[in-house]
Structure formats: structure tokens, C-alpha cells
PDB file of N, CA, C, O and CB in Angstrom:
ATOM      1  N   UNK A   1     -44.325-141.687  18.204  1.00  0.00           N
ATOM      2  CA  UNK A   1     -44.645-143.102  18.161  1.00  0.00           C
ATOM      3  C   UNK A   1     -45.584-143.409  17.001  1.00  0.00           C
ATOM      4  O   UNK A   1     -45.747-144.464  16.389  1.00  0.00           O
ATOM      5  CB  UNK A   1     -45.268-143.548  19.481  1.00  0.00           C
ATOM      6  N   UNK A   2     -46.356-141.808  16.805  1.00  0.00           N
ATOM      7  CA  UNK A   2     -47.295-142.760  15.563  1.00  0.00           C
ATOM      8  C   UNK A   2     -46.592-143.143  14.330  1.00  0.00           C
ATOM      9  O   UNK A   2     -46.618-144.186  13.677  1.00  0.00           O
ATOM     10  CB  UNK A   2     -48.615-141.909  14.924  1.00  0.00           C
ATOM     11  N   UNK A   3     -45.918-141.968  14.169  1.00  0.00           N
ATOM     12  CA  UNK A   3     -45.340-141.619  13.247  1.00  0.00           C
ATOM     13  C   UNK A   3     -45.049-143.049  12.581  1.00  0.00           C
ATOM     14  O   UNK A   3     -45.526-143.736  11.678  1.00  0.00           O
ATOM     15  CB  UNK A   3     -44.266-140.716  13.624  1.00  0.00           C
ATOM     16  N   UNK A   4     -43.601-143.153  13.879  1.00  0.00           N
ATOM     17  CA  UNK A   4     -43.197-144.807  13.425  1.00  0.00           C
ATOM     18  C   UNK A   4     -43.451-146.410  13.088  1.00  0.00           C
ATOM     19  O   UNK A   4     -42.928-147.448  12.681  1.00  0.00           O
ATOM     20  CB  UNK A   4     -42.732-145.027  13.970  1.00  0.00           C
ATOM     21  N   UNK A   5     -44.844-145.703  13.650  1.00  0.00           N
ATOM     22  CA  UNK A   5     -45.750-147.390  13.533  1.00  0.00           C
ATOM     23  C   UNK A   5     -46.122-147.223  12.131  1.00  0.00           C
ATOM     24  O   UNK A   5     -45.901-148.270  11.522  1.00  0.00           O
ATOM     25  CB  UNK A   5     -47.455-147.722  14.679  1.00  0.00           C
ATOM     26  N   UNK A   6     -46.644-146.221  11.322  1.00  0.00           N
ATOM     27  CA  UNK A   6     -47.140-145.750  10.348  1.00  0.00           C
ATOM     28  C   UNK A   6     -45.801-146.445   9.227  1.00  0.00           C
ATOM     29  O   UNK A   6     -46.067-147.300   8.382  1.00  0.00           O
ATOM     30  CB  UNK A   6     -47.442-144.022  10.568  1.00  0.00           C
ATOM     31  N   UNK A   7     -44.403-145.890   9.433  1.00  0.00           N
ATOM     32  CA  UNK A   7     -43.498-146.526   8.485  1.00  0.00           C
ATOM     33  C   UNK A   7     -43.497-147.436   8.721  1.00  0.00           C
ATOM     34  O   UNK A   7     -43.248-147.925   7.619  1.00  0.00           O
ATOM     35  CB  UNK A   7     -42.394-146.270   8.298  1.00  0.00           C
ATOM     36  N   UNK A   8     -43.626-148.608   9.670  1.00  0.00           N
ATOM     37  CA  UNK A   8     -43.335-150.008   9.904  1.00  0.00           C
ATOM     38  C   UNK A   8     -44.307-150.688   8.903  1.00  0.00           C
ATOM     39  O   UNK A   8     -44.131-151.521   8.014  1.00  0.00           O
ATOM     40  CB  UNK A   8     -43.553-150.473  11.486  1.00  0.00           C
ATOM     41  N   UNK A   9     -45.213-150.142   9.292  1.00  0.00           N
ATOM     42  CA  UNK A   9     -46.693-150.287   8.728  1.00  0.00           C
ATOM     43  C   UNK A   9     -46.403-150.462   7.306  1.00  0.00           C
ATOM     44  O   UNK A   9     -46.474-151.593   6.825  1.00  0.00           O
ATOM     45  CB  UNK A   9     -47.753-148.953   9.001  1.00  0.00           C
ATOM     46  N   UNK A  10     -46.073-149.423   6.563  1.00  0.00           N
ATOM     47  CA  UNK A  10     -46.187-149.285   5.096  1.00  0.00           C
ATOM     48  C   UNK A  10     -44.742-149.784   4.862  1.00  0.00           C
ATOM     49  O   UNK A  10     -44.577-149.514   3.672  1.00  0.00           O
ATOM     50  CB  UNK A  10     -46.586-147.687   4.472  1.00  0.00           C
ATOM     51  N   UNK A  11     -43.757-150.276   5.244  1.00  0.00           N
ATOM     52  CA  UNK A  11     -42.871-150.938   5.295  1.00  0.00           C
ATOM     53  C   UNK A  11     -42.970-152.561   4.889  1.00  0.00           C
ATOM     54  O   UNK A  11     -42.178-153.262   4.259  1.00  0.00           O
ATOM     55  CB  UNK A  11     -42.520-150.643   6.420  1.00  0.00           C
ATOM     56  N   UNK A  12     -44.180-152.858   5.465  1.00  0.00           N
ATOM     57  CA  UNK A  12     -44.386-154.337   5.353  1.00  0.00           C
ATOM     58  C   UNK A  12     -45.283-154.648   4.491  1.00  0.00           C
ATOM     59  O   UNK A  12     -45.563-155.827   4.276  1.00  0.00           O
ATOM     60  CB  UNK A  12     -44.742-154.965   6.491  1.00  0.00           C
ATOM     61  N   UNK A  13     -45.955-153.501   3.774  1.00  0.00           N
ATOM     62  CA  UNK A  13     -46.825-153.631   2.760  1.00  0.00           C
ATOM     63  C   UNK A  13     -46.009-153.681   2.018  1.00  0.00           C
ATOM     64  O   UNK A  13     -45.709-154.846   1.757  1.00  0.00           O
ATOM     65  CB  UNK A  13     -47.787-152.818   2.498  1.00  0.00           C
ATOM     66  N   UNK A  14     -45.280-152.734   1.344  1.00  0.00           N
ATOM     67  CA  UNK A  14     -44.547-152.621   0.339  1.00  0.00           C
ATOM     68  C   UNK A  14     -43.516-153.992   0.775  1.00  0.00           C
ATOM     69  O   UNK A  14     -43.619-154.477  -0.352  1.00  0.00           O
ATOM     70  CB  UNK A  14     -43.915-151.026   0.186  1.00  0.00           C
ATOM     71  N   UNK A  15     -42.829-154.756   1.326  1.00  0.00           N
ATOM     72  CA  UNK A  15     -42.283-155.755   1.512  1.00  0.00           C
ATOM     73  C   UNK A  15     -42.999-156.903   1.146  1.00  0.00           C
ATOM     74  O   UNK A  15     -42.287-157.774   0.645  1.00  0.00           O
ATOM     75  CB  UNK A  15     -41.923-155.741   2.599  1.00  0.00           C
ATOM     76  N   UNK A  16     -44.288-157.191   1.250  1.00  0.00           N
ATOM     77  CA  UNK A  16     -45.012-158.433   1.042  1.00  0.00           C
ATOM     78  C   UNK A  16     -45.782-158.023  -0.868  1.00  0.00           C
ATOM     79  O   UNK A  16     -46.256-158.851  -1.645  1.00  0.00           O
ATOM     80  CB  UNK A  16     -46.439-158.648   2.688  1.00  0.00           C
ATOM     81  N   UNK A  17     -45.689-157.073  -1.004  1.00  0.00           N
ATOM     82  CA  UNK A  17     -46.216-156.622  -2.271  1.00  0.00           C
ATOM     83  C   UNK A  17     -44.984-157.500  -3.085  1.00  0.00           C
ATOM     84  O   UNK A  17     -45.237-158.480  -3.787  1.00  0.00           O
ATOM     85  CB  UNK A  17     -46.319-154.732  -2.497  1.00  0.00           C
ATOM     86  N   UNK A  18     -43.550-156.940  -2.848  1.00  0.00           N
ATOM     87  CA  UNK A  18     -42.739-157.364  -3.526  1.00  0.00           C
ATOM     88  C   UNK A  18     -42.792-158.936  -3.150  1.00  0.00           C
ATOM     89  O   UNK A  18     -42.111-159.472  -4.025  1.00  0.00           O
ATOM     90  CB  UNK A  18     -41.535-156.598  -3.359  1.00  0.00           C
ATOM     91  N   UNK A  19     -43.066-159.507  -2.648  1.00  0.00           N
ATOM     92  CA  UNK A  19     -42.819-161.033  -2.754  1.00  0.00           C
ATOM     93  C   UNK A  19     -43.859-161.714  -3.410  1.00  0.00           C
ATOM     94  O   UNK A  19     -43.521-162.601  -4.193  1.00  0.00           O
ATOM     95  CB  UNK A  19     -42.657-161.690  -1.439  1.00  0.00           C
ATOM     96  N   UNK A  20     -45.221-161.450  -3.227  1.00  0.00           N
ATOM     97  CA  UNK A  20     -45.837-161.619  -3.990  1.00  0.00           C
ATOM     98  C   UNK A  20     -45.818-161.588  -5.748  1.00  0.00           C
ATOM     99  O   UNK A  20     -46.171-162.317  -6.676  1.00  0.00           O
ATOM    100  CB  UNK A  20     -46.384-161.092  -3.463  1.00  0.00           C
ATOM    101  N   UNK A  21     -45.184-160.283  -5.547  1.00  0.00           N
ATOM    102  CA  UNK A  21     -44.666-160.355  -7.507  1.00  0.00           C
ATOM    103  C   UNK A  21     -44.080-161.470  -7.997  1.00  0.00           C
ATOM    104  O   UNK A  21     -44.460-162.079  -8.997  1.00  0.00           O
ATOM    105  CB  UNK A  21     -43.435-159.271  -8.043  1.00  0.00           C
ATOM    106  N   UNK A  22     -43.022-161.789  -7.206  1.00  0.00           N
ATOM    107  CA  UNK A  22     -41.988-163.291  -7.371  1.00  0.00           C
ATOM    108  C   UNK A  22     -42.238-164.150  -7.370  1.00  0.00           C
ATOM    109  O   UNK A  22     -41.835-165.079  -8.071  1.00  0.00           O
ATOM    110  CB  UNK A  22     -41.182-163.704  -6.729  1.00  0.00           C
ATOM    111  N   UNK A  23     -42.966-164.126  -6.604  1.00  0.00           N
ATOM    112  CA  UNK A  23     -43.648-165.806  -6.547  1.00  0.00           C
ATOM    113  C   UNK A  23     -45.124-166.258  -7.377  1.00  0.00           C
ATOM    114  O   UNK A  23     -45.815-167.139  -6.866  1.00  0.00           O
ATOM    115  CB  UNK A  23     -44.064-166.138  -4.801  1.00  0.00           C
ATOM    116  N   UNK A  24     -45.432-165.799  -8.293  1.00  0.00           N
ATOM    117  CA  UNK A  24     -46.794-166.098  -8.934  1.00  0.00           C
ATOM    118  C   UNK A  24     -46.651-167.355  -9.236  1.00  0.00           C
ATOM    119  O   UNK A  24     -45.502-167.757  -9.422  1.00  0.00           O
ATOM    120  CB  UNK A  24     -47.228-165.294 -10.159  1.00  0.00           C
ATOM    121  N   UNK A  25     -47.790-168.301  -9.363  1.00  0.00           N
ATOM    122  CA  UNK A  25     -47.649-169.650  -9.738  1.00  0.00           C
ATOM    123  C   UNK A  25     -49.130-169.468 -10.601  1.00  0.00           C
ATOM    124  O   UNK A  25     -50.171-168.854 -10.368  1.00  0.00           O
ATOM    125  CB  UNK A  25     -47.486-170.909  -8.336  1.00  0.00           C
ATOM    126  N   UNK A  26     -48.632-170.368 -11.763  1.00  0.00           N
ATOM    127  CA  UNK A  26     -49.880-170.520 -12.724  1.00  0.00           C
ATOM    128  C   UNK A  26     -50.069-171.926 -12.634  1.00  0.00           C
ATOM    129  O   UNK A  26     -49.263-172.846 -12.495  1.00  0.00           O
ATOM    130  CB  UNK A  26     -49.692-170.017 -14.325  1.00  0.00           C
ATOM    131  N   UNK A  27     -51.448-171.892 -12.754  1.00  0.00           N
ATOM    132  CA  UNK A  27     -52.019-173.539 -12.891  1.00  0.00           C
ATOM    133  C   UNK A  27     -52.905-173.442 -14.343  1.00  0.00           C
ATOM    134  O   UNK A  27     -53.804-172.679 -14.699  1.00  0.00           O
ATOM    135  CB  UNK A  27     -53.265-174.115 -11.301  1.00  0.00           C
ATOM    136  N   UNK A  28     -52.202-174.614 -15.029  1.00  0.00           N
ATOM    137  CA  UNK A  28     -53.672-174.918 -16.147  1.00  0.00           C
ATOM    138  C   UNK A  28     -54.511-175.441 -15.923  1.00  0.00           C
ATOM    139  O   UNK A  28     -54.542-176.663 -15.779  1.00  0.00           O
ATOM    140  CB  UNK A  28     -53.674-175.548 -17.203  1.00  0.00           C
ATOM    141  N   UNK A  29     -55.389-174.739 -15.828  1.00  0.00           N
ATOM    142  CA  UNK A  29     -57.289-175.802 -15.963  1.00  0.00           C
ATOM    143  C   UNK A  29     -56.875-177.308 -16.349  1.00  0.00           C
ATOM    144  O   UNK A  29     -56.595-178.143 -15.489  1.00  0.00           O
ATOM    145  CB  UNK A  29     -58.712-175.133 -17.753  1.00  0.00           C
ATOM    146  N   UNK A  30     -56.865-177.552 -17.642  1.00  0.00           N
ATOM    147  CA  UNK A  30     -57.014-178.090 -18.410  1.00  0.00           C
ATOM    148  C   UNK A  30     -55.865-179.722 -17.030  1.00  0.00           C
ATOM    149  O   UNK A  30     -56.613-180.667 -16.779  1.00  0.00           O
ATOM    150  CB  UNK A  30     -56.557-177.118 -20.095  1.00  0.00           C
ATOM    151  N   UNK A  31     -55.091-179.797 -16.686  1.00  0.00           N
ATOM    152  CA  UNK A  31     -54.165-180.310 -16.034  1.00  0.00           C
ATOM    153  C   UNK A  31     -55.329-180.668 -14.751  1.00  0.00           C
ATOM    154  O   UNK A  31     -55.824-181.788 -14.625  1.00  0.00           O
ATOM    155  CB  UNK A  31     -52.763-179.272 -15.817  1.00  0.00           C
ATOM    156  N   UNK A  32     -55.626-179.590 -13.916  1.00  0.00           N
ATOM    157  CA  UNK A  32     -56.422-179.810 -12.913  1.00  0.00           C
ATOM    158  C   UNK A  32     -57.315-180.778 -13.038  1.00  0.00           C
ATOM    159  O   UNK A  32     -57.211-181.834 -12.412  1.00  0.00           O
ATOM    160  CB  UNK A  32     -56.974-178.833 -12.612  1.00  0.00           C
ATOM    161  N   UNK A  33     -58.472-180.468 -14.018  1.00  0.00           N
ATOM    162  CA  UNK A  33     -59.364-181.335 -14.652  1.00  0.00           C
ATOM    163  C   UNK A  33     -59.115-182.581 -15.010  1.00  0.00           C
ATOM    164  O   UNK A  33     -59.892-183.515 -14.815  1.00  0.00           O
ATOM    165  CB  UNK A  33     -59.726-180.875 -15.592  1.00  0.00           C
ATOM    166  N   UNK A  34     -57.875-182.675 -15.624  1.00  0.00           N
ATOM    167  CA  UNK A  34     -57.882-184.292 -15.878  1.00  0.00           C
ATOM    168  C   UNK A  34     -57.061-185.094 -14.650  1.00  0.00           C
ATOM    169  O   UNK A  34     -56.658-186.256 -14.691  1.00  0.00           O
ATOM    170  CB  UNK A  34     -57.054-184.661 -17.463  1.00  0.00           C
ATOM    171  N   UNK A  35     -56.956-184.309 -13.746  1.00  0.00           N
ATOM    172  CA  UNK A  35     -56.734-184.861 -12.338  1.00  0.00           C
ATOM    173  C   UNK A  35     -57.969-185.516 -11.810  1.00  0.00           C
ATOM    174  O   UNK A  35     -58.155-186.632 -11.326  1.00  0.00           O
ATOM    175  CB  UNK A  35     -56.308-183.738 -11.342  1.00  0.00           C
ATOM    176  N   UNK A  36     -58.875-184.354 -12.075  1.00  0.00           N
ATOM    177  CA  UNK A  36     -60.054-184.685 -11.199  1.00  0.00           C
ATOM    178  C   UNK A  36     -60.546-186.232 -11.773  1.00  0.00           C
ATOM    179  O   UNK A  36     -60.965-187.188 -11.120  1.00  0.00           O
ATOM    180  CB  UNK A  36     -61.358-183.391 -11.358  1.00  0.00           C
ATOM    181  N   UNK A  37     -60.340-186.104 -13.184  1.00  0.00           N
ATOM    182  CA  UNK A  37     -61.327-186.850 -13.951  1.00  0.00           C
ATOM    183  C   UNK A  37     -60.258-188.653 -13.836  1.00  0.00           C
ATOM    184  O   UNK A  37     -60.891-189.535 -14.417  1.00  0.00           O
ATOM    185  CB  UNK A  37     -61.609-185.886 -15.951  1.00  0.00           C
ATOM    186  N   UNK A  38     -59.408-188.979 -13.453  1.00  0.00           N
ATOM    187  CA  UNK A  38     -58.539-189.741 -13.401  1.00  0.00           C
ATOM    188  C   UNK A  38     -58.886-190.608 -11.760  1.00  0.00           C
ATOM    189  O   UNK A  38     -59.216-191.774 -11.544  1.00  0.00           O
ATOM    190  CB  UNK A  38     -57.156-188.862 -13.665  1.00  0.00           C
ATOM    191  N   UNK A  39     -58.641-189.467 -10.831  1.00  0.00           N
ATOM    192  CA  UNK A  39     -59.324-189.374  -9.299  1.00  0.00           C
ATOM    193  C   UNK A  39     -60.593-190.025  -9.321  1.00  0.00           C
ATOM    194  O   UNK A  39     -60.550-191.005  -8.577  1.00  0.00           O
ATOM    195  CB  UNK A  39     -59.607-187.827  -8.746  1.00  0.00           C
ATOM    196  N   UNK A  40     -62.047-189.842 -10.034  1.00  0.00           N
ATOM    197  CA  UNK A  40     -62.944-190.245 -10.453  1.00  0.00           C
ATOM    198  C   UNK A  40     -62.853-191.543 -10.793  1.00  0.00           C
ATOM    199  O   UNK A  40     -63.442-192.391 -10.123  1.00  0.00           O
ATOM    200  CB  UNK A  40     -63.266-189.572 -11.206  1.00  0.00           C
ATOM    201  N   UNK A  41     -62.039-191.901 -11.971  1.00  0.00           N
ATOM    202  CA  UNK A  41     -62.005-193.204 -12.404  1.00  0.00           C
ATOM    203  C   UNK A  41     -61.999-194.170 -11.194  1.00  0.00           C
ATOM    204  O   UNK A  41     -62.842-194.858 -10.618  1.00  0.00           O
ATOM    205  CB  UNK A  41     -60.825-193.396 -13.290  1.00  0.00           C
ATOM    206  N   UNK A  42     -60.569-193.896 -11.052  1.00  0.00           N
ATOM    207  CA  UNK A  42     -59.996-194.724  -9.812  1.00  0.00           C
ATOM    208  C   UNK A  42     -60.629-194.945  -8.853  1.00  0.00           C
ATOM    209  O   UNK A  42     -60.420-195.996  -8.248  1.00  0.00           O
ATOM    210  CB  UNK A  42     -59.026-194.296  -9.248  1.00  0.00           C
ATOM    211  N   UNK A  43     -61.681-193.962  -8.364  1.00  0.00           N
ATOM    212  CA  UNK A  43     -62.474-193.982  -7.221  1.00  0.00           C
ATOM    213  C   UNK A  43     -63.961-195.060  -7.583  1.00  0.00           C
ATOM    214  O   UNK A  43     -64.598-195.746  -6.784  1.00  0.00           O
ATOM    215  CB  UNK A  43     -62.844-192.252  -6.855  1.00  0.00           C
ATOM    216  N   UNK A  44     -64.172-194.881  -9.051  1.00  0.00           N
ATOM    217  CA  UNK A  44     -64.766-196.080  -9.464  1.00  0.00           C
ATOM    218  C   UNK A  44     -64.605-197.324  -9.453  1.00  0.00           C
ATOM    219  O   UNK A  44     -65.473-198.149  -9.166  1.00  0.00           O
ATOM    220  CB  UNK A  44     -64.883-196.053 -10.246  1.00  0.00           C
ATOM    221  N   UNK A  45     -63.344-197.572  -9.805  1.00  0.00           N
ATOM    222  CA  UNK A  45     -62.694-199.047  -9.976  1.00  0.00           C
ATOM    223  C   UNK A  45     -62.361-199.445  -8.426  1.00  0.00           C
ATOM    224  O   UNK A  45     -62.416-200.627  -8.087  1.00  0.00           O
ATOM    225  CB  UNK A  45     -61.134-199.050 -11.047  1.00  0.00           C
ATOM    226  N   UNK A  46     -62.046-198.515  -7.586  1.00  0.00           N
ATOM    227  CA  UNK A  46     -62.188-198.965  -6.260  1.00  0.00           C
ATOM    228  C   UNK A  46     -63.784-199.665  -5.519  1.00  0.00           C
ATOM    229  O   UNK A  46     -64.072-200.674  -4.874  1.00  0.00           O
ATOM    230  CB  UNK A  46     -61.752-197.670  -5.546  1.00  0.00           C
ATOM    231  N   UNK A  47     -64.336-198.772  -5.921  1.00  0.00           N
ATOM    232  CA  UNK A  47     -66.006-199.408  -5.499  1.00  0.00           C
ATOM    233  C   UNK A  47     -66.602-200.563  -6.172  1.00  0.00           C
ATOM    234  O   UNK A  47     -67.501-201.145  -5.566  1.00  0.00           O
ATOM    235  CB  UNK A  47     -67.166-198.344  -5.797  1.00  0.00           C
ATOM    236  N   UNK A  48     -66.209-201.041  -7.462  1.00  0.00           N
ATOM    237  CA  UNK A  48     -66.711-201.805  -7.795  1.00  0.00           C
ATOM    238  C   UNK A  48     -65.519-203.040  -7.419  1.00  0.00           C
ATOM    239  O   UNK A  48     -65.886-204.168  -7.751  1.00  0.00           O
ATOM    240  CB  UNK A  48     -67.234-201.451  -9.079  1.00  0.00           C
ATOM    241  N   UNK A  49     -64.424-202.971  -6.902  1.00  0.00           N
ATOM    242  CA  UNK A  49     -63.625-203.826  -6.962  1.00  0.00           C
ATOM    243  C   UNK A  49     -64.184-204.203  -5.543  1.00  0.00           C
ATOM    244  O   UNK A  49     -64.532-205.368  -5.346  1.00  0.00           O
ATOM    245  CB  UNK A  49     -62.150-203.468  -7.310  1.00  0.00           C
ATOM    246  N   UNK A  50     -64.305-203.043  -4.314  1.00  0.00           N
ATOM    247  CA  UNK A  50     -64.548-203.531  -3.337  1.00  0.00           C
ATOM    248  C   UNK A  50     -66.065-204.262  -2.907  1.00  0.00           C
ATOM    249  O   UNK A  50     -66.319-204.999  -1.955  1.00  0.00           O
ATOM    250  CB  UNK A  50     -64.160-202.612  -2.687  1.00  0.00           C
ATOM    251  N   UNK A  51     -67.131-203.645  -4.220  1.00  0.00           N
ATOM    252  CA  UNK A  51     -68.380-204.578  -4.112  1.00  0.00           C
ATOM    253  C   UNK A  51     -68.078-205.824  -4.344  1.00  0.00           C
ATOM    254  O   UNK A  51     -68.147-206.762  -3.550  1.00  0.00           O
ATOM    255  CB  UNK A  51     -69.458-204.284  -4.997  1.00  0.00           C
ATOM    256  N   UNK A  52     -67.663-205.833  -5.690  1.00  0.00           N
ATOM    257  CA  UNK A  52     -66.959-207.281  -6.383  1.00  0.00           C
ATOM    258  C   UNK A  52     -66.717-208.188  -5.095  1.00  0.00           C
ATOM    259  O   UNK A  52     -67.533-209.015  -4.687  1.00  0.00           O
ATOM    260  CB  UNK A  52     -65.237-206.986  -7.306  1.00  0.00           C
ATOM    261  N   UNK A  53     -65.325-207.884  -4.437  1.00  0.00           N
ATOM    262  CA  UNK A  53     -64.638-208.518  -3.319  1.00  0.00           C
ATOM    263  C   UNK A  53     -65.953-209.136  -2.055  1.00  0.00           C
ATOM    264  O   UNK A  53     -65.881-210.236  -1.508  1.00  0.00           O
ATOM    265  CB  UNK A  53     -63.472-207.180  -2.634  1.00  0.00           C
ATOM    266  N   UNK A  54     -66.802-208.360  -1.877  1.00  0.00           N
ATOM    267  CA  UNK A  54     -67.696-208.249  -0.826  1.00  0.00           C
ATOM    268  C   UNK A  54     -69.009-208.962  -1.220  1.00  0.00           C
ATOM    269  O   UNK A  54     -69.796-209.442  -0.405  1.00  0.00           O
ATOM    270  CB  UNK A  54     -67.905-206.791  -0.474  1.00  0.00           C
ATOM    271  N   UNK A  55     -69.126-208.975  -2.295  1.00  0.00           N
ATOM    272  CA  UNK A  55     -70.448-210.289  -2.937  1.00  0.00           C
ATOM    273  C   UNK A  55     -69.953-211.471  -2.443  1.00  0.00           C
ATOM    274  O   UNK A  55     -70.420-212.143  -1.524  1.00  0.00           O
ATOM    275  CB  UNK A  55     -70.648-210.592  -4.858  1.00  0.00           C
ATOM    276  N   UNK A  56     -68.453-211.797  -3.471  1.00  0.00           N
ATOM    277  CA  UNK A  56     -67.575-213.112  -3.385  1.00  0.00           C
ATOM    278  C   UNK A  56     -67.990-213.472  -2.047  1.00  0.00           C
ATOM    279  O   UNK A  56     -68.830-214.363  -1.919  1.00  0.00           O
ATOM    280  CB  UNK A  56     -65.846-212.959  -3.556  1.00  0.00           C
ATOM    281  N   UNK A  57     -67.358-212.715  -0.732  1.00  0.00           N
ATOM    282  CA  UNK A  57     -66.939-213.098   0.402  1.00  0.00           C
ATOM    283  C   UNK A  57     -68.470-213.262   0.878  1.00  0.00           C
ATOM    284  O   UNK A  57     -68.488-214.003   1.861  1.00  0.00           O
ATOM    285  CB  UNK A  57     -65.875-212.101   1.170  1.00  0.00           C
ATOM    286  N   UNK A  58     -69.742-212.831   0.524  1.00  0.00           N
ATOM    287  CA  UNK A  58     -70.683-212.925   1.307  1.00  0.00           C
ATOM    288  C   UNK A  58     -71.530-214.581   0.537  1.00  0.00           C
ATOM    289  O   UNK A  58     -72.077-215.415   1.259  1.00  0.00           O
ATOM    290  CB  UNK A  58     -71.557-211.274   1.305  1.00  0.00           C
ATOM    291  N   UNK A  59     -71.483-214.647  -0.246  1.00  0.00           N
ATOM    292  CA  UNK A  59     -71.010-216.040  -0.954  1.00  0.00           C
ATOM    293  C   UNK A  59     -70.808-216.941  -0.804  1.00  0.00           C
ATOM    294  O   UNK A  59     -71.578-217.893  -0.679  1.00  0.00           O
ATOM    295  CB  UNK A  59     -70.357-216.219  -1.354  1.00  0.00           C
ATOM    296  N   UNK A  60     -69.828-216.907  -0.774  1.00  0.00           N
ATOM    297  CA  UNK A  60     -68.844-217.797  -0.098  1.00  0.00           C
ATOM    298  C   UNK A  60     -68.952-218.346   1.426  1.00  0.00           C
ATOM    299  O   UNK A  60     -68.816-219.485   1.871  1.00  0.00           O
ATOM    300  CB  UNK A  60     -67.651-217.090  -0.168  1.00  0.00           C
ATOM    301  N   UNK A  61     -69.280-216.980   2.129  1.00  0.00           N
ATOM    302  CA  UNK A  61     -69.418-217.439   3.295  1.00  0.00           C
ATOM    303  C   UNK A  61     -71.098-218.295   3.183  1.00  0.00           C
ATOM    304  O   UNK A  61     -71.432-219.372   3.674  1.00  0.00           O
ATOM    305  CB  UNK A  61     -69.199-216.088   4.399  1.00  0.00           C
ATOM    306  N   UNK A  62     -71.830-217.409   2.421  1.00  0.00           N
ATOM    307  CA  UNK A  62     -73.253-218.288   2.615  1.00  0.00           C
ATOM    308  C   UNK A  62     -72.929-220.283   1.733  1.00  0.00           C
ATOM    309  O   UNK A  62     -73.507-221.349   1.941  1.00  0.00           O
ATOM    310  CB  UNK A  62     -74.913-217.014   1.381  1.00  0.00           C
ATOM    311  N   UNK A  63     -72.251-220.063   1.184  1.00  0.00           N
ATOM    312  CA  UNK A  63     -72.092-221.703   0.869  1.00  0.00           C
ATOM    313  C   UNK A  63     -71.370-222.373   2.074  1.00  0.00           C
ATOM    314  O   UNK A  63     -71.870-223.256   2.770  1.00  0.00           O
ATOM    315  CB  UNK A  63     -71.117-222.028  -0.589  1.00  0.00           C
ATOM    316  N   UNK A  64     -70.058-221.807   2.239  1.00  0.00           N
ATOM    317  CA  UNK A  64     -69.653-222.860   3.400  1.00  0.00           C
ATOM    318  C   UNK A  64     -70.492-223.129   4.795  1.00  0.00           C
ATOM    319  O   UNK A  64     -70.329-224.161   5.447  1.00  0.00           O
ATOM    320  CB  UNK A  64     -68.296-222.416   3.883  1.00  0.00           C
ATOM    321  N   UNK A  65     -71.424-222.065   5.185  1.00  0.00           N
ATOM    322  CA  UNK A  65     -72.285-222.407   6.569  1.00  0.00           C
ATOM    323  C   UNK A  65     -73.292-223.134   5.977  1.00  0.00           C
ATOM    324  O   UNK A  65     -73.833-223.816   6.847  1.00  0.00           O
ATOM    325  CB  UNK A  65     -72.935-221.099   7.511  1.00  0.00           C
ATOM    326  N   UNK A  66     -73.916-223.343   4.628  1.00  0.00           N
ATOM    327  CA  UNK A  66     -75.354-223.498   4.306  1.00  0.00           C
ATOM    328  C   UNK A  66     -74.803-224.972   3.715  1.00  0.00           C
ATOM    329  O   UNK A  66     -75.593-225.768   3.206  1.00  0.00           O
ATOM    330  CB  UNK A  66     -76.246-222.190   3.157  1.00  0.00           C
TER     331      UNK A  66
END
């Protein structure tokens, strides 16, 4: 029984070794980064759009009750 657990064993190493070879995926930095840096923007123009929006409306509301 040990025996055989032992080949199963090194059976599935050498099986996942080989798939791993095949499948490598490369990422460029350079790609990532200007993800991030785009993500950033946008996440800017969201906050100031939603302050923007949220002055107006507080505004607005203070003229029409006042």
C-alpha cells in the first residue's frame, strides 16, 4: 500500500509540473500601471462630480426652504 500511494503521489507532481509549463501567463508592468493610474483618474472625477452634484443639491435645497 505504501508503495502505491508513493507513485500516485509522484504521479501528480509530475502531472501538475507539466501543466504548469503550458500555461505561463506574462503580464507587463508597464500595462498594469496605467490601469491603476486611469482607475485613479476616474475615481477622481467621480468624487468631485459627486461633491459637485451634492453642494448644488444642498443649495438648492437651502434656497427653496429659506
Amino acid at each position: 500500500m505504501k508503495n502505491s500511494f508513493s507513485t500516485v503521489k509522484s504521479k501528480n507532481i509530475s502531472g501538475q509540473a507539466a501543466d504548469n509549463e503550458g500555461t505561463k501567463k506574462s503580464t507587463n508592468i508597464n500595462v498594469l500601471l496605467n490601469r491603476v493610474r486611469i482607475d485613479q483618474k476616474n475615481e477622481k472625477r467621480k468624487k468631485i462630480l459627486f461633491s459637485a452634484s451634492a453642494s448644488l443639491g444642498l443649495i438648492l435645497f437651502g434656497i427653496i426652504i429659506f
